[in-house]
C-alpha positions in Angstrom: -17.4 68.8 38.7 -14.5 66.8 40.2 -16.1 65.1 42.8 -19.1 63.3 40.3 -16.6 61.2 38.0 -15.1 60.2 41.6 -17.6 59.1 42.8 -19.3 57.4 39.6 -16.0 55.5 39.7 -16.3 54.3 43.2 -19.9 53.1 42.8 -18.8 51.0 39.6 -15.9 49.4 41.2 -18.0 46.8 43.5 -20.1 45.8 40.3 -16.8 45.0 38.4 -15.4 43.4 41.6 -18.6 41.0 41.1 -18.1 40.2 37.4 -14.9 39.8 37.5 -13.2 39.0 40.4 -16.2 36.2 41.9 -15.4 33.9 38.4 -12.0 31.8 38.6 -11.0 28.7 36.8 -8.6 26.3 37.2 -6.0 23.5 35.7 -6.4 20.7 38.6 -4.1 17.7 38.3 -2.4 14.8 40.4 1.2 15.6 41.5 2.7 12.2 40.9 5.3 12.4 38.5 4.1 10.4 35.2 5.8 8.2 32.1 5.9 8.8 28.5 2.1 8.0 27.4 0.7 7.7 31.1 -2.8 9.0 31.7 -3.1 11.9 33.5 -6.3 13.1 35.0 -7.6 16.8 34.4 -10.2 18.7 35.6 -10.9 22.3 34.4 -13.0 24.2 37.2 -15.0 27.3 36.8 -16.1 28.6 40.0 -18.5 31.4 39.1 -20.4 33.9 40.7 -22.9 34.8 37.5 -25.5 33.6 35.8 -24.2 31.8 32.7 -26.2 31.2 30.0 -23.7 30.8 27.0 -20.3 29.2 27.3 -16.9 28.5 24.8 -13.8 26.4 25.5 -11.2 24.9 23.8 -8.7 22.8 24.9 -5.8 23.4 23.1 -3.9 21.1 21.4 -0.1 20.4 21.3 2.5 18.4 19.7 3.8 17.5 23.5 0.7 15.4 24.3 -2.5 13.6 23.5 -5.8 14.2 25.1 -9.4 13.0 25.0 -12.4 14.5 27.0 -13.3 11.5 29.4 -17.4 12.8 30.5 -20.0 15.3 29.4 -19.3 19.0 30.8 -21.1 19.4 34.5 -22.9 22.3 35.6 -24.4 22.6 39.1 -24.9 24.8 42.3 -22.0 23.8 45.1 -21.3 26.1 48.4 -17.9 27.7 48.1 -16.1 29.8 51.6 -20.5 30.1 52.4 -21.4 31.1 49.0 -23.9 29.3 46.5 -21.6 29.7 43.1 -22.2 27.8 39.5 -19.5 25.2 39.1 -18.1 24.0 35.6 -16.5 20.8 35.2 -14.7 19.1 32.3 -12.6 16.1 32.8 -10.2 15.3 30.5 -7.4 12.6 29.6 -3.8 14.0 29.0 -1.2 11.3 27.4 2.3 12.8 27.2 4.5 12.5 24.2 7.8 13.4 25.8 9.5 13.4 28.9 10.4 16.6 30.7 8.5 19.7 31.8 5.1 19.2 30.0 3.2 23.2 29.8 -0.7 23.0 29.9 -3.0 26.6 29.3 -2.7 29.1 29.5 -6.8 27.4 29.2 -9.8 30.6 28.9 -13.7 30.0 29.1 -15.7 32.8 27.3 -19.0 33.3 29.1 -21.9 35.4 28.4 -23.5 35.7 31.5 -27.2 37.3 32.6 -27.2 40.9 34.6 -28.8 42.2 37.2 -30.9 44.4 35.0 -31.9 40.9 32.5 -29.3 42.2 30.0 -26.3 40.1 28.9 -22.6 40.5 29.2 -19.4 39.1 28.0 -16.3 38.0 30.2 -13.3 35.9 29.3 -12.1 34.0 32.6 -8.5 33.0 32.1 -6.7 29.5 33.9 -3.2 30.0 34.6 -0.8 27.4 33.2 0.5 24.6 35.0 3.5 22.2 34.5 3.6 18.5 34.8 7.3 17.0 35.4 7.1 13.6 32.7 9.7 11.1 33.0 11.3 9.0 30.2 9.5 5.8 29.8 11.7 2.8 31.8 13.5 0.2 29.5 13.9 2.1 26.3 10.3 0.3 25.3 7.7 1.5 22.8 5.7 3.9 25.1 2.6 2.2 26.7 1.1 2.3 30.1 -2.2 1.4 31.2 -3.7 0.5 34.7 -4.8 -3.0 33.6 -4.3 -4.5 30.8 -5.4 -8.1 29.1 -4.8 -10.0 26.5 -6.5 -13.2 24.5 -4.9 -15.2 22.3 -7.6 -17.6 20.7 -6.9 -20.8 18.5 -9.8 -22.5 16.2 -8.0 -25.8 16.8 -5.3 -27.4 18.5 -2.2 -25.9 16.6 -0.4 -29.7 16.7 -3.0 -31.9 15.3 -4.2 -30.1 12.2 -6.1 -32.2 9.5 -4.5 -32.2 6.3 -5.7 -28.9 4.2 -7.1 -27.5 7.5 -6.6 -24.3 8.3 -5.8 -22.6 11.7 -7.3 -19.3 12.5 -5.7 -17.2 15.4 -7.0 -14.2 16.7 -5.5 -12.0 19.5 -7.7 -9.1 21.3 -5.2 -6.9 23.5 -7.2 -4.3 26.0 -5.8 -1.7 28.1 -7.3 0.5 30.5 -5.6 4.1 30.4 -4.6 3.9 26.8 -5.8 5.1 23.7 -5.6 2.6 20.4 -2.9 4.0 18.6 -0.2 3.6 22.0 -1.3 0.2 21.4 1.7 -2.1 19.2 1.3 -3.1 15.7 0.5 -6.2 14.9 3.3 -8.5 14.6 4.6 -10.5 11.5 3.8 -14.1 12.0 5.7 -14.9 8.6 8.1 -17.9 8.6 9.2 -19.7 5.8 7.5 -22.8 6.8 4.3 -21.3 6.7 1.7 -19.5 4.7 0.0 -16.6 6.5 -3.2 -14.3 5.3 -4.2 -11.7 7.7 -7.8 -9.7 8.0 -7.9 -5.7 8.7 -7.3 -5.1 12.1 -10.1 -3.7 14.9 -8.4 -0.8 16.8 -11.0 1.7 18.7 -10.2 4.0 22.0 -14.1 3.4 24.0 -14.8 5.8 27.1 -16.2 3.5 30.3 -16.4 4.8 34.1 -12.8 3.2 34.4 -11.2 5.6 31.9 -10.8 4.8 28.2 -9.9 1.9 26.6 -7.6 0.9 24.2 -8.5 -2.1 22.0 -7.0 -3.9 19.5 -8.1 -7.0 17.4 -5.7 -9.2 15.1 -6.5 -12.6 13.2 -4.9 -14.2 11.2 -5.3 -17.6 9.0 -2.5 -19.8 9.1 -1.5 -23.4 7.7 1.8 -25.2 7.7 3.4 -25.8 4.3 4.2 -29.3 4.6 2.8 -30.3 8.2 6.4 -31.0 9.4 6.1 -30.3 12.7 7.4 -26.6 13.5 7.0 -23.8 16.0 6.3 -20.3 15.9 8.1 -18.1 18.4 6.5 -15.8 21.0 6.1 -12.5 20.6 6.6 -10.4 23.9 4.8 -7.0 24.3 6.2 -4.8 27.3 3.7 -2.0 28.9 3.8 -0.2 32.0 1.7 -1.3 35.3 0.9 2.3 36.6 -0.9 0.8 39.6 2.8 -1.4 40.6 4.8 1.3 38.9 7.2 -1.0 36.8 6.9 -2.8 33.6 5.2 -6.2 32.9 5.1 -8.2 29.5 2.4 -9.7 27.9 3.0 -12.3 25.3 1.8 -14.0 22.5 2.3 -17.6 23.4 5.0 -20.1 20.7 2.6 -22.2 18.7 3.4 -25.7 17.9 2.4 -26.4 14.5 2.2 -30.1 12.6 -0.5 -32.7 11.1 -2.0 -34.7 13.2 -0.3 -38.1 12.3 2.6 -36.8 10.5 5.1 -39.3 9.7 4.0 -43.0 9.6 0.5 -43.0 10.4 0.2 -40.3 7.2 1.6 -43.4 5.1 4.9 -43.9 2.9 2.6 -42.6 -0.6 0.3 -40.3 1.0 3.5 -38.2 2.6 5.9 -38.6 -0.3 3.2 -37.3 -3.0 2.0 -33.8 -0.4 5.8 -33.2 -0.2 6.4 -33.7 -3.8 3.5 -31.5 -4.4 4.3 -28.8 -2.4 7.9 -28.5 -3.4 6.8 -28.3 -6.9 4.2 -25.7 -6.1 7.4 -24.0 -4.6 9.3 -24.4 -7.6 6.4 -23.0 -9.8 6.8 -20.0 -7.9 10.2 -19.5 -8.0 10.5 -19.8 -11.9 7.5 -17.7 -12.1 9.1 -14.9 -10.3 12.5 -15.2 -11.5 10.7 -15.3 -15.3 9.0 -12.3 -14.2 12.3 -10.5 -12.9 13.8 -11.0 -16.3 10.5 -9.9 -18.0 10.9 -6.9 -15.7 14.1 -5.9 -15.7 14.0 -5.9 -19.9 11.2 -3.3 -19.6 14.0 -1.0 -17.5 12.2 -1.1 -14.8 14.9 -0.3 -12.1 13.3 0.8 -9.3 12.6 -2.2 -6.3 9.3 -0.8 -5.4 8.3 -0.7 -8.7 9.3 -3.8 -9.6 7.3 -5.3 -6.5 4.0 -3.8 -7.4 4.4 -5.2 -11.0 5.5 -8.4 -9.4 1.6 -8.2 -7.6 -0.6 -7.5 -10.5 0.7 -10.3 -12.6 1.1 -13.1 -9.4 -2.4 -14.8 -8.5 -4.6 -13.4 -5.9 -3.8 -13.7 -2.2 -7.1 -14.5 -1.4 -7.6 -17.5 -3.2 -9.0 -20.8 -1.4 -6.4 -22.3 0.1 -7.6 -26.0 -1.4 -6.3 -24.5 -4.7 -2.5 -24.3 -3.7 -2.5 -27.8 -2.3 -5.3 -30.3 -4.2 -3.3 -31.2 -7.2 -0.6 -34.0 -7.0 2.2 -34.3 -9.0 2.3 -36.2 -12.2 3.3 -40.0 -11.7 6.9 -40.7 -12.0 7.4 -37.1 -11.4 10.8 -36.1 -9.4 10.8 -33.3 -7.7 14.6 -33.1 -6.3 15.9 -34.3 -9.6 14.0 -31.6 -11.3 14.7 -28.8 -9.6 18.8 -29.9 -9.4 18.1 -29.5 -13.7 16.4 -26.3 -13.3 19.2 -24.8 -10.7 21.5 -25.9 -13.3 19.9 -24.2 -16.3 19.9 -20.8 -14.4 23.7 -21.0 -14.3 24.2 -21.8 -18.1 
């Protein structure tokens, strides 16, 4: 009576040596010792000795890192130490958050798996965790790396020699290979006193190619000169880390001259002095509008700034309307501008 539930166990014990010790899976990584946002390279790998025929995994997510799954799961027959196993790869995209000892997994794939006998079974095969050591991104930067990365900057015309009333359209498409779109910046403010600036939704998508994914990022914006003095807008520098060269490169929005073509004499004594004239007594339009609008405001007790700003932009005109609106109309004749607003500065104080 002893001897049978002995010896039922030691019959069992090379079938559960077969489900369960002939199935393994693994965290596989690259030992370098990556940035703040670098890609890192995953592959989980199941190394099974079963017939699978249903599968669940689910890469965990963290507050530590970002991650994208790079290629379709792989199945297929490979020889491992003389033995014909099933192989299971995923590949993955890791993006750290934060420098320091980053924990991936513990990772487990559930399989259901075919017996000898045509029946099915369950088994959970468990990945140990691994650590990657992350170090701080270099420079105090905004984190971004990427193994290449390029940049356009596109003008609809040559910045210096705009035709009166014409407007400039600029449009900047970054890419960066390693990245994901939101590592890339956000867009910068073009605004300068001197100029009037309307900007179009941006384009940001992260697209999956053989090389990795790919950040991208699309900016435009339409842009014209107030007067047409002759001005320039400054670059704008955007560092990112070179993981190929391992140290940090910029790429830059290059300074934009702006002017009329012509400004000056060959724009002629009347036709200068009356665009001037006009547009400073568009800007003092404005001005007294909003300062009317502040005291309109302000009697209504509305304290609050933000407030006041959104009531400020349902009562001011559209943004969008066509620029030939702000600058067709010339001042009345005789009309004088300085002397004008010097009264209207005045009447503020009384």
């Amino acid at each position: 009576m002893v001897i049978r539930p002995l010896l039922l166990i030691l019959l069992l014990l090379p079938v559960l040596a077969h489900a369960q010790g002939d199935a393994r899976l693994m965290i596989l990584h690259g030992h370098g010792n990556p940035v703040v946002s670098e890609m890192v390279p995953l592959t989980i790998r199941g190394e099974y000795d079963l017939t699978v025929s249903l599968e669940d995994m689910r890469f965990p997510n963290s507050p530590d890192y970002d991650w994208i799954q790079t290629a379709r799961d792989d199945w297929h027959k490979e020889r491992v130490n003389g033995r014909l196993l099933q192989i299971f790869e995923r590949k993955l995209a890791l993006f750290p958050r934060r420098d320091g000892a980053l924990h991936i997994g513990p990772l487990t794939h559930h399989l259901t798996y075919v017996t000898a006998t045509g029946g099915r079974e369950r088994i959970d095969v468990t990945a140990p965790p691994v650590t990657i050591a992350v170090r701080p991104f270099p420079g105090g930067y905004r984190p971004l790396s990427a193994s290449r990365m390029e940049l356009t900057d596109e003008l609809s015309a040559p910045p210096g020699q705009l035709r009166q009333d014409e407007v400039l359209t600029r449009r900047v498409t970054i890419q960066a290979v390693g990245a994901m779109a939101h590592h890339l910046p956000p867009r910068p403010d073009l605004s300068a006193p001197w100029l009037i600036s309307f900007t179009r939704p941006e384009q940001r998508e992260t697209r999956l190619t053989e090389a990795g994914p790919v950040a991208r990022v699309v900016w435009e914006w339409q842009l014209r000169p107030i007067t047409g003095e002759p001005a320039i807008l400054p670059a704008v520098a955007l560092p990112w880390f070179d993981t190929r060269n391992r140290h940090i490169e910029i790429a830059a929005l290059k300074p934009i001259p702006f002017g009329f073509a012509g400004f000056g004499a060959n724009f002629g004594a009347a036709e200068g002095t009356a665009t001037r004239n006009a547009a400073l007594a568009l800007t003092v339009f404005a001005g007294a509008m909003l300062a009317g609008l502040a005291v309109l405001l302000a009697g209504q007790g509305m304290a609050s700034p933000a407030a006041l700003r959104h009531r400020l932009r349902r009562r001011l005109p559209g943004p969008h309307l066509p620029d030939r609106q702000l600058y067709a109309a010339d001042p009345p004749a005789g009309f004088d501008a300085p002397d004008w607003l010097a009264r209207f500065r005045a009447a503020l104080h009384r």
